[in-house]
DSSP file (Angstrom, degrees, kcal/mol; ACC not computed):
  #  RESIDUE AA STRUCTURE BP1 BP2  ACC     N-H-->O    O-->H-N    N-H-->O    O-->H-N    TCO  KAPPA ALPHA  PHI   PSI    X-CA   Y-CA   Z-CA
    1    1 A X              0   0    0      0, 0.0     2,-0.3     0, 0.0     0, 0.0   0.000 360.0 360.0 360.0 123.1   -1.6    2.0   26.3
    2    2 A X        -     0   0    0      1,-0.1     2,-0.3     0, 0.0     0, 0.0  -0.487 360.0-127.1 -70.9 121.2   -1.1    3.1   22.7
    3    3 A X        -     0   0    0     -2,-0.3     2,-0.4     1,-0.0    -1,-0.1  -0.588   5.4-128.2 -73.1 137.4    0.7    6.2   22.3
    4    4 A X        -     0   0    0     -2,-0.3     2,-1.0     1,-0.0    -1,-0.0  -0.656  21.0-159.3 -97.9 125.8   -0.2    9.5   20.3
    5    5 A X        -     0   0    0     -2,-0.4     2,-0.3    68,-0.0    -1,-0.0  -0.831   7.2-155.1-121.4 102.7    2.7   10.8   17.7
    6    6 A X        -     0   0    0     -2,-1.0     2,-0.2     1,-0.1    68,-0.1  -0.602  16.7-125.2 -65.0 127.9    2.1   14.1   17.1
    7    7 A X        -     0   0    0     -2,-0.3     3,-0.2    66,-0.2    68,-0.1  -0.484  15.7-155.0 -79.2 167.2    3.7   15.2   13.6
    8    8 A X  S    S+     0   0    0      1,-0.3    71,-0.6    -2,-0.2     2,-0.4   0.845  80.0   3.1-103.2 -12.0    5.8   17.6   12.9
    9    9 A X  E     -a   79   0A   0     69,-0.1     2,-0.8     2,-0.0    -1,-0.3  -0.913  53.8-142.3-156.5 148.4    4.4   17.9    9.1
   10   10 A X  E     -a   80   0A   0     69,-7.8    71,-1.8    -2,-0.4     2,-0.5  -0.746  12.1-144.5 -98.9 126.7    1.9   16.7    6.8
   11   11 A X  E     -a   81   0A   0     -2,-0.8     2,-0.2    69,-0.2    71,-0.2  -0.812  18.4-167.9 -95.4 146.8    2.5   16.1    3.3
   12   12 A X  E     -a   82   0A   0     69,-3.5    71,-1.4    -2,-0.5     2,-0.4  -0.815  17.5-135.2-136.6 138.1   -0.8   17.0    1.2
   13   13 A X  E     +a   83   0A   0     -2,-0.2    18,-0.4    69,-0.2    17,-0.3  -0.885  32.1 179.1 -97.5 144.5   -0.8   15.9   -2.3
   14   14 A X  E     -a   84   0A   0     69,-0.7    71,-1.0    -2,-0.4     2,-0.3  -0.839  23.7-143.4-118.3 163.0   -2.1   18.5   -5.0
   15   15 A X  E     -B   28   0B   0     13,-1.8    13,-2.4    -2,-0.3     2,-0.1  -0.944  11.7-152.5-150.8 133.6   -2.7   19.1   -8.2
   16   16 A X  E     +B   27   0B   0     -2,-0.3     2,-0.3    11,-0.2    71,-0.2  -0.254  16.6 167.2 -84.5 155.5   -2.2   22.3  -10.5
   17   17 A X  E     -B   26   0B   0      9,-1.3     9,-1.6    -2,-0.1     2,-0.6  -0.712  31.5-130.6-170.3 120.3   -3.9   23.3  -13.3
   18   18 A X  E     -B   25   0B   0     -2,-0.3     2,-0.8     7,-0.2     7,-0.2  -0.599  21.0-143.4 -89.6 130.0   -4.3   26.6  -15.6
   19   19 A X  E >>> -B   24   0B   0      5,-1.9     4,-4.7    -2,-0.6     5,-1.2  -0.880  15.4-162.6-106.3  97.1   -7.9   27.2  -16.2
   20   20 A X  T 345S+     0   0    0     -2,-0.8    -1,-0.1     1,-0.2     5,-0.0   0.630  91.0  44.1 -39.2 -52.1   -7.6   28.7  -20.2
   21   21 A X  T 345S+     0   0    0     -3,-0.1    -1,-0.2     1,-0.1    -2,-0.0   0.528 122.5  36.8-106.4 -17.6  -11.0   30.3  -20.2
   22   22 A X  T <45S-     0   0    0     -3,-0.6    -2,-0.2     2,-0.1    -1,-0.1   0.793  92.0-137.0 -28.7 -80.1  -10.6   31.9  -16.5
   23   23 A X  T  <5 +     0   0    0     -4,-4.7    -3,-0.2     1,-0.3     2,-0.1   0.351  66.5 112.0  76.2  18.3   -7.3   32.7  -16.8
   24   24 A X  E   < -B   19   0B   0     -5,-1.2    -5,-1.9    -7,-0.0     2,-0.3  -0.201  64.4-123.1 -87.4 177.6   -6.7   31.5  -13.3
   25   25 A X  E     -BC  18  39B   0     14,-2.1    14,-1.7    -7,-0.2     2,-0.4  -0.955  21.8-156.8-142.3 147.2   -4.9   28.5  -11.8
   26   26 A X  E     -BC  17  38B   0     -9,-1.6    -9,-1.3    -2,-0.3     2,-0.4  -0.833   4.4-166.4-124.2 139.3   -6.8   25.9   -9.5
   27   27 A X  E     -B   16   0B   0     10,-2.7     2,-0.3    -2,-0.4   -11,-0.2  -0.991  13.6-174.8-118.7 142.7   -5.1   23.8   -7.0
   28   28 A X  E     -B   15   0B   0    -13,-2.4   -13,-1.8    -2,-0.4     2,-0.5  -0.840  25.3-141.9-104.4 148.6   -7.1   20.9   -5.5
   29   29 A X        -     0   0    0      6,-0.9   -15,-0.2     3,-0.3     6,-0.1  -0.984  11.4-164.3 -98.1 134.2   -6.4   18.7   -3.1
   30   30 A X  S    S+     0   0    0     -2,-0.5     3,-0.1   -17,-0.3   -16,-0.1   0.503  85.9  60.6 -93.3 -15.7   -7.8   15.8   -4.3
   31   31 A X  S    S+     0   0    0    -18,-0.4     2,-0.8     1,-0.2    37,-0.2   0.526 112.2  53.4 -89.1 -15.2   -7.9   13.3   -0.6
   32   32 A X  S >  S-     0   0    0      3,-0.1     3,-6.3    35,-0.0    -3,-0.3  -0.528 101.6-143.2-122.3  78.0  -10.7   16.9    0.7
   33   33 A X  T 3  S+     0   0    0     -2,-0.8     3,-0.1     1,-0.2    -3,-0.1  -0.132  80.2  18.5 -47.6 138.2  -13.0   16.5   -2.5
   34   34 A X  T 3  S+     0   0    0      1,-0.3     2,-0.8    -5,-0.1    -1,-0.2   0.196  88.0 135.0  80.2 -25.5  -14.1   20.0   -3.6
   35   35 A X    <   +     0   0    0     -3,-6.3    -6,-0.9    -6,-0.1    -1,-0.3  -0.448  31.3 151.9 -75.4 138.5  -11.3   21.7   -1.7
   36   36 A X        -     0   0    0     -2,-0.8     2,-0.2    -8,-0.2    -8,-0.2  -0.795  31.6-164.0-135.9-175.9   -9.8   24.3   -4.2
   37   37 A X        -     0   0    0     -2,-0.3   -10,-2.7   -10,-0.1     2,-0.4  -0.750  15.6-155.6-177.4 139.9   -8.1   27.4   -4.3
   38   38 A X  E     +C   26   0B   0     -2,-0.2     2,-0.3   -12,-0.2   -12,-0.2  -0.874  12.7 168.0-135.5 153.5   -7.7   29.7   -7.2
   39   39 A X  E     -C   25   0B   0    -14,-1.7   -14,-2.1    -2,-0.4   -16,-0.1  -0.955  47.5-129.8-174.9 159.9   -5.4   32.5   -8.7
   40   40 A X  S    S+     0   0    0     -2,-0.3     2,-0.2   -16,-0.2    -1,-0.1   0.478 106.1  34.2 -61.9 -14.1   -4.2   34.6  -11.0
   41   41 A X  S  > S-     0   0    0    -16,-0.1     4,-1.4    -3,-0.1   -16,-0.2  -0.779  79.7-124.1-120.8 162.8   -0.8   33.5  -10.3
   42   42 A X  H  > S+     0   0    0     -2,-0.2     4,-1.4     2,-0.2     5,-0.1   0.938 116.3  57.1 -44.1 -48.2    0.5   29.8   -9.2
   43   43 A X  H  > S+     0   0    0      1,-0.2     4,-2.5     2,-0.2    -1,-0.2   0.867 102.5  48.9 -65.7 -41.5    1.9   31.6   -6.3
   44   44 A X  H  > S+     0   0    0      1,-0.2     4,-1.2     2,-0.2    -1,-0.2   0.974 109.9  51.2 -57.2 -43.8   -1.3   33.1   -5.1
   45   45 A X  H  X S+     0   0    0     -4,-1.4     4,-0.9     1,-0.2    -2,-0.2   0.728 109.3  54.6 -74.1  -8.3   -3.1   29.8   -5.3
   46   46 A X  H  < S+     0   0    0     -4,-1.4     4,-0.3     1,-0.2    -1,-0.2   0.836 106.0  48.0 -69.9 -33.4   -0.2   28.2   -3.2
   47   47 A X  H  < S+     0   0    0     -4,-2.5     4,-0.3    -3,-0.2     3,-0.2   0.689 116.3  43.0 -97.6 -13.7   -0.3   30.4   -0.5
   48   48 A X  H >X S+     0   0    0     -4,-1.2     4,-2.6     1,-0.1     3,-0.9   0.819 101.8  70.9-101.0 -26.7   -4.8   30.1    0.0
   49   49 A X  H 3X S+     0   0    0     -4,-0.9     4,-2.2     1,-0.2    -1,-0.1   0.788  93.5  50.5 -71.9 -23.3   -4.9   26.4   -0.4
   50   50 A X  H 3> S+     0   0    0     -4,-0.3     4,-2.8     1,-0.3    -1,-0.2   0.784 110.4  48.9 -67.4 -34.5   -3.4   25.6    2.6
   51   51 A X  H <> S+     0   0    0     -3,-0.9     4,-4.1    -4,-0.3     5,-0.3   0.769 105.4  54.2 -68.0 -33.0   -5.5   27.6    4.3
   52   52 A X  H  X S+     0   0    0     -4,-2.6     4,-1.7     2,-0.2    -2,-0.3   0.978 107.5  59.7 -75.1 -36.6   -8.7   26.2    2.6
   53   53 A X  H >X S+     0   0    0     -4,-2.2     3,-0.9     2,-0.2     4,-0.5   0.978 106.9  42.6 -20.3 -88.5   -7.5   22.7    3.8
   54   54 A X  H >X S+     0   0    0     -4,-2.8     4,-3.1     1,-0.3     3,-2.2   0.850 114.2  47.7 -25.4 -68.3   -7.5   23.6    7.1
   55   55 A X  H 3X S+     0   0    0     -4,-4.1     4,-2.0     1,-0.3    -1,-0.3   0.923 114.2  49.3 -49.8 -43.7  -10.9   25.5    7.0
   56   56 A X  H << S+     0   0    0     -4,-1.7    -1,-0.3    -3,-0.9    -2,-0.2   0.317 114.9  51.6 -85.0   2.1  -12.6   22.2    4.9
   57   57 A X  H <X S+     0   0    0     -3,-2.2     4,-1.9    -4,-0.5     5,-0.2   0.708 111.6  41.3 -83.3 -57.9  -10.9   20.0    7.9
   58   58 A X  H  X S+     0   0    0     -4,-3.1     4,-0.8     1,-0.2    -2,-0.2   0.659 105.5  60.6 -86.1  -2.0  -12.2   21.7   10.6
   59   59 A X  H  X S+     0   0    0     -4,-2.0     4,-0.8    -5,-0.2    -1,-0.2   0.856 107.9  53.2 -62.5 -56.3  -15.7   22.2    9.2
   60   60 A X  H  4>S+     0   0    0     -4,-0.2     5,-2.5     1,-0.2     4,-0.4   0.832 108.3  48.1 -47.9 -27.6  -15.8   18.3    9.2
   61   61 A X  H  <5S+     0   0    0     -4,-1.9    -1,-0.2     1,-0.2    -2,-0.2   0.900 111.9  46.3 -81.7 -30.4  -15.0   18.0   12.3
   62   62 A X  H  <5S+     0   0    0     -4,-0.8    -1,-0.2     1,-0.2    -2,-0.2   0.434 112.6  46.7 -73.0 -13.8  -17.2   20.3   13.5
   63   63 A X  T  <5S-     0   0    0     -4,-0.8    -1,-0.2    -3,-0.2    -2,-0.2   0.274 118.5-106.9-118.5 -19.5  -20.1   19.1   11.6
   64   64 A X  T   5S+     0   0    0     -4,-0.4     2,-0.2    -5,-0.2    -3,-0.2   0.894  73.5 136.9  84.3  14.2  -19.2   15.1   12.8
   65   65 A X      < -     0   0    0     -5,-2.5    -1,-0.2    -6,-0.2    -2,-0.0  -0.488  55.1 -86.3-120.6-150.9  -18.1   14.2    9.7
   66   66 A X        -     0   0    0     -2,-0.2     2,-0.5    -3,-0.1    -1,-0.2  -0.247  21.6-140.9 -84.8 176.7  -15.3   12.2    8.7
   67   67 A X        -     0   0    0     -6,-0.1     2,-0.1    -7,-0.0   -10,-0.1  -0.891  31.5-111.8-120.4 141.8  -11.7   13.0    8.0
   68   68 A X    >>  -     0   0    0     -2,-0.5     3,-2.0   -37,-0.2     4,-1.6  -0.281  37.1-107.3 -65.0 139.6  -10.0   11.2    5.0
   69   69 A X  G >4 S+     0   0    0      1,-0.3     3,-1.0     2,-0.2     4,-0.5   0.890 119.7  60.8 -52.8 -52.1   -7.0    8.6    6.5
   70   70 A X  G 34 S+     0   0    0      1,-0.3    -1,-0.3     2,-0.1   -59,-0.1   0.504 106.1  38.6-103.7 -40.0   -4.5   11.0    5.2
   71   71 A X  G X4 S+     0   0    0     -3,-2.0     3,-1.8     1,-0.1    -1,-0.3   0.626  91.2  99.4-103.1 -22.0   -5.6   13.9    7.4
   72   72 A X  T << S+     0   0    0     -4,-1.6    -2,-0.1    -3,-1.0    -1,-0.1   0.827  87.8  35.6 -46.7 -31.3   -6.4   11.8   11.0
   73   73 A X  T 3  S+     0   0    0     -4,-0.5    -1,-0.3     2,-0.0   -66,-0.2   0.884  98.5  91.4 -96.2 -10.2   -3.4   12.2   13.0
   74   74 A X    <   -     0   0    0     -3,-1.8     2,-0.3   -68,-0.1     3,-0.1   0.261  63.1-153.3 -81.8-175.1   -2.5   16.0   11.9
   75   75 A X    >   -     0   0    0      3,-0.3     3,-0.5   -68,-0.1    -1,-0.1  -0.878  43.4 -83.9-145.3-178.7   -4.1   18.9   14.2
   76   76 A X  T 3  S+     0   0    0     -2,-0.3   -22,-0.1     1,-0.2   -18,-0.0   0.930 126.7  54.5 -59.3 -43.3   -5.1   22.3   13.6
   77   77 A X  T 3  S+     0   0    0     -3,-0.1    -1,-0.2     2,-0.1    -3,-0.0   0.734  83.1 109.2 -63.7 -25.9   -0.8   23.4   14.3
   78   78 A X    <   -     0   0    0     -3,-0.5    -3,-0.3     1,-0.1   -69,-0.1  -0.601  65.0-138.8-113.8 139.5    0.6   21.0   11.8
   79   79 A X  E     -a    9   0A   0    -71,-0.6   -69,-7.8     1,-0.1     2,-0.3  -0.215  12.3-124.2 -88.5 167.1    1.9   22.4    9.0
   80   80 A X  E     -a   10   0A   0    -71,-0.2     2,-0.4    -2,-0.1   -69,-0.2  -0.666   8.6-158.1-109.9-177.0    1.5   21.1    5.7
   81   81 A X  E     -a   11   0A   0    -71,-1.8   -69,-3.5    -2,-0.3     2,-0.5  -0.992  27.0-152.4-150.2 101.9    4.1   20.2    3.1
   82   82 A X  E     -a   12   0A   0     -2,-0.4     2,-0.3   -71,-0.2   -69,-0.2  -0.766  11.8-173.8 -93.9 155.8    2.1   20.3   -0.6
   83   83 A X  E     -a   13   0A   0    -71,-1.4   -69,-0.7    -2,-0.5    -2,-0.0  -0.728  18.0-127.1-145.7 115.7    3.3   18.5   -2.5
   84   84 A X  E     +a   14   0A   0     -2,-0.3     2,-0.3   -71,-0.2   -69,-0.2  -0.042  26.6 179.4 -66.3 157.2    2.0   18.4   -6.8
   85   85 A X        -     0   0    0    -71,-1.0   -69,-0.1   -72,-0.1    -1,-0.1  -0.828  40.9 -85.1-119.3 158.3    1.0   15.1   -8.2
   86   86 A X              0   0    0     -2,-0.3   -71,-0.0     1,-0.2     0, 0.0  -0.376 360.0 360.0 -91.3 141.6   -0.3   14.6  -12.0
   87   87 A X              0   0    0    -71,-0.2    -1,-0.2    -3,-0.0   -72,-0.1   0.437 360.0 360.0 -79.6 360.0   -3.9   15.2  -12.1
């Protein structure tokens, strides 16, 4: 019987970006196309993205549709780990 290995964290790749014509900064996660999160500061948009993860996971799930490899073992509890990669 195959066992289930809960983690104790996920690491989520992102990517940052200062939006010039805004005057914001966007992080994306690029593995939940369309998830974003935006501020006026880096710091604000670090602390909402995680949350918009979460919300854009469990709206797929909820909806039936699929989850991205990346996100499949995680649950609603595990935290995530971002972590920036070049856009």
């Amino acid at each position: 019987m195959p066992k289930t290995i809960k983690l104790d964290e996920l690491i989520v790749p992102i990517t940052v970006e200062y939006l010039d014509a805004d005057c914001v900064y966007k992080v994306s996660c690029p593995a939940l196309q369309g998830c974003h999160a935006w501020g006026e500061t880096l710091d604000e948009a670090m602390r909402v993205i995680p949350g918009n993860i979460k919300a854009m996971l469990d709206a797929r799930r909820a909806k039936g549709l699929s989850i991205p490899a990346l996100f499949k073992r995680a649950d609603a509890q595990t935290p995530l780990v971002l972590r920036m990669v070049p856009a």
